[in-house]
N, C-alpha and C positions, 0 to 999 in steps of 0.2 A: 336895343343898344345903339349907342350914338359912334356909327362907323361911316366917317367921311369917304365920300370914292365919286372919283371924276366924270365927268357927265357923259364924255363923249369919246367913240372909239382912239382917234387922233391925243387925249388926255392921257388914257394908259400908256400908249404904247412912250409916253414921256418919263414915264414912272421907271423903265426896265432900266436895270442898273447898266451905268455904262463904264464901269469898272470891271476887272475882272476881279472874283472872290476875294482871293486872294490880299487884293491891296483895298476890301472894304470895311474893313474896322476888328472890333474884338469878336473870337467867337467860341465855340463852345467846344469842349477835346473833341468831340466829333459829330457828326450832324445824326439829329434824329428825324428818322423818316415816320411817316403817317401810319397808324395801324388802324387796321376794321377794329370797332371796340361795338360791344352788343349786351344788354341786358332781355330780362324776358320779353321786353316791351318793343325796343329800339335799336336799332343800329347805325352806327356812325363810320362812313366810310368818305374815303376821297371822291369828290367831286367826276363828273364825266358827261362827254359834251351830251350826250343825251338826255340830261336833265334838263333843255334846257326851255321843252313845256313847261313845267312846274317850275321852273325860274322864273321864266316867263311871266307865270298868276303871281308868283310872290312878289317881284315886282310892280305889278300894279294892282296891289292891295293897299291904296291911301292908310287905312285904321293899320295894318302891318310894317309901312314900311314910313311912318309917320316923322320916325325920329333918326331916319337912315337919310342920307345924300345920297342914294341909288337911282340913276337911269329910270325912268318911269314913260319912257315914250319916245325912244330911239331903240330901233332895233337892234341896228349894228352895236350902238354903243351895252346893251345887256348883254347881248352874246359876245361882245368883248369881255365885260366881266365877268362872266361864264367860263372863257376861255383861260384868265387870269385866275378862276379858281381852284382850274385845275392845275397848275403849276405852282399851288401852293399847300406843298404837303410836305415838305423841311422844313427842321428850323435846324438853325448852325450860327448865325450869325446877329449880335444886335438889329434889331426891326424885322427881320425874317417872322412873317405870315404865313401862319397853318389854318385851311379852313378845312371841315370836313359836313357832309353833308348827311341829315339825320334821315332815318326811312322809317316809317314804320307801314306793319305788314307790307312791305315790296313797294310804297309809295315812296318818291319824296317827300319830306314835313317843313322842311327847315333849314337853321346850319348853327353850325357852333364854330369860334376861332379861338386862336392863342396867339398874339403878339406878342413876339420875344423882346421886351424891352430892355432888359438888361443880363447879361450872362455871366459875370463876377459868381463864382460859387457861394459865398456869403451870401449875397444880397440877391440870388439870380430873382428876376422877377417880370412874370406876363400879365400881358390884360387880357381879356377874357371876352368873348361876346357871344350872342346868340340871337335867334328870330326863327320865330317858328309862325307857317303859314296859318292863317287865321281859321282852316276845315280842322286842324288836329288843338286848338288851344282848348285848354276848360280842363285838362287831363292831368298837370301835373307833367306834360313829357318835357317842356323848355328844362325845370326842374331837373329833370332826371338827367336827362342830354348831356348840363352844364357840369353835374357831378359828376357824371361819365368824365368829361374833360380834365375838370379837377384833379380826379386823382390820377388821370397822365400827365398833368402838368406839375403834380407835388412828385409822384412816382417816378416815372421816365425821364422827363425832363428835368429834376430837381429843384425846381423852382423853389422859393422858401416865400415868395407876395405873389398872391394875385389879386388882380384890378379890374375893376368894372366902371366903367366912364359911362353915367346914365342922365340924359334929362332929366330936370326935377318932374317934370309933368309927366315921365314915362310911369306910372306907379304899377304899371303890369310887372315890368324889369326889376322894379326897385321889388315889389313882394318876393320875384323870384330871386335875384343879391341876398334878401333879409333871411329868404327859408334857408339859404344855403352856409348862413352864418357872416355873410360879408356884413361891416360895419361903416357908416360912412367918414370915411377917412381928410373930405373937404370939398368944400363947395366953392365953384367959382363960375365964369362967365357962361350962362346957362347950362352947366353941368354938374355933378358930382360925382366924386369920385369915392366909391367903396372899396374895400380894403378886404381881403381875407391871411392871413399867416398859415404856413405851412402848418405850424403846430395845434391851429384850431381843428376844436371840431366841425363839420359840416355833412350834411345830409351824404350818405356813400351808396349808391344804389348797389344792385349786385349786380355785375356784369363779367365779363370774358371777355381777355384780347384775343385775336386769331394769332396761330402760332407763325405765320406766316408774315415778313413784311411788305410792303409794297417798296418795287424800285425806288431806291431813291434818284428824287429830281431837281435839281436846288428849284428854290422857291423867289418871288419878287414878293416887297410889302406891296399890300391892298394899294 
């Protein structure tokens, strides 16, 4: 997925809203906080700074991280976005950034997000992304992950569009978009944009949310 993020420690910390909540736009009757979501295969949980070896490699995996604006050789500035991931596990607010971090058997794999791009109950509608490290790909688990996501973002969140913003040359992203039922919705300055509706159908893995939430923390966009 084609997710822009700033190069350098100094670049985040410009991003943190300098608003209080309160006076920063429309938002949603109440903020949803991040839940562990798990099928037999994977689990999806909030991010924690101890990830932040296998950040680390996912970073500087060129074939992985080809189509991402990710830090690839500044340290401060990765463990800055490390740190910026874990303060994103709300959504409440237009632009408000949820990421959460895939494991499989007890590893890091990956991640998945949801950008809250619009919160009107009619129209609500996220974009969607994911990347998964180049040791777990070939499986089918980007797949599974993204459908994990999915239906907290049609379920929980009530989303009614999700969106996928893919280089045309990413065709690894685009097969996973297409298995999941996304349709390309339009193409423009090196991107396209697929489309999924709440009412389609699309790939639903079987999974379990934990009954338990995680504190909520408001969250800052990517």
């Amino acid at each position: 997925m084609k997710l822009p993020t700033p190069h350098t420690a100094a670049e985040y910390r410009k991003l943190l809203p300098k608003k209080p909540r309160l006076l920063r736009g429309p938002r949603l009757p109440k903020p949803i906080d991040a839940t562990v979501m798990t099928t037999a295969r994977l689990r999806l949980r909030p991010y924690r700074v101890e990830d932040f070896h296998p950040w680390l490699r996912l970073h500087r995996q060129p074939d992985t991280t080809e189509y991402l604006q990710w830090p690839n050789d500044d340290l401060r500035a990765i463990r800055e976005h490390l740190r910026a991931r874990t303060r994103q596990t709300r959504l409440w607010q237009t632009d408000d950034f949820l990421a959460l971090a895939i494991e499989v058997d007890g590893e890091f794999a990956g991640e998945v997000s949801l950008h809250l791009r619009s919160v009107r109950a009619g129209t609500r509608m996220v974009e969607v992304g994911w990347v998964l490290d180049q040791r777990f790909t070939g499986r089918g688990l980007a797949t599974e992950a993204t459908g994990v996501l999915l239906d907290f973002a049609f379920g929980t969140v009530e989303a009614r569009i999700a969106t996928a913003v893919i280089d045309p040359g990413n065709v690894a992203s685009i097969a996973v978009a297409e298995r999941l039922g996304f349709q390309q919705a339009s193409a423009g300055d090196g991107e396209h944009t697929y489309a999924l509706l709440a009412d389609q159908s699309f790939a639903h893995p079987t999974r379990s949310v934990a009954a338990h939430r995680l504190p909520g923390r408001a969250s800052t966009s990517r």
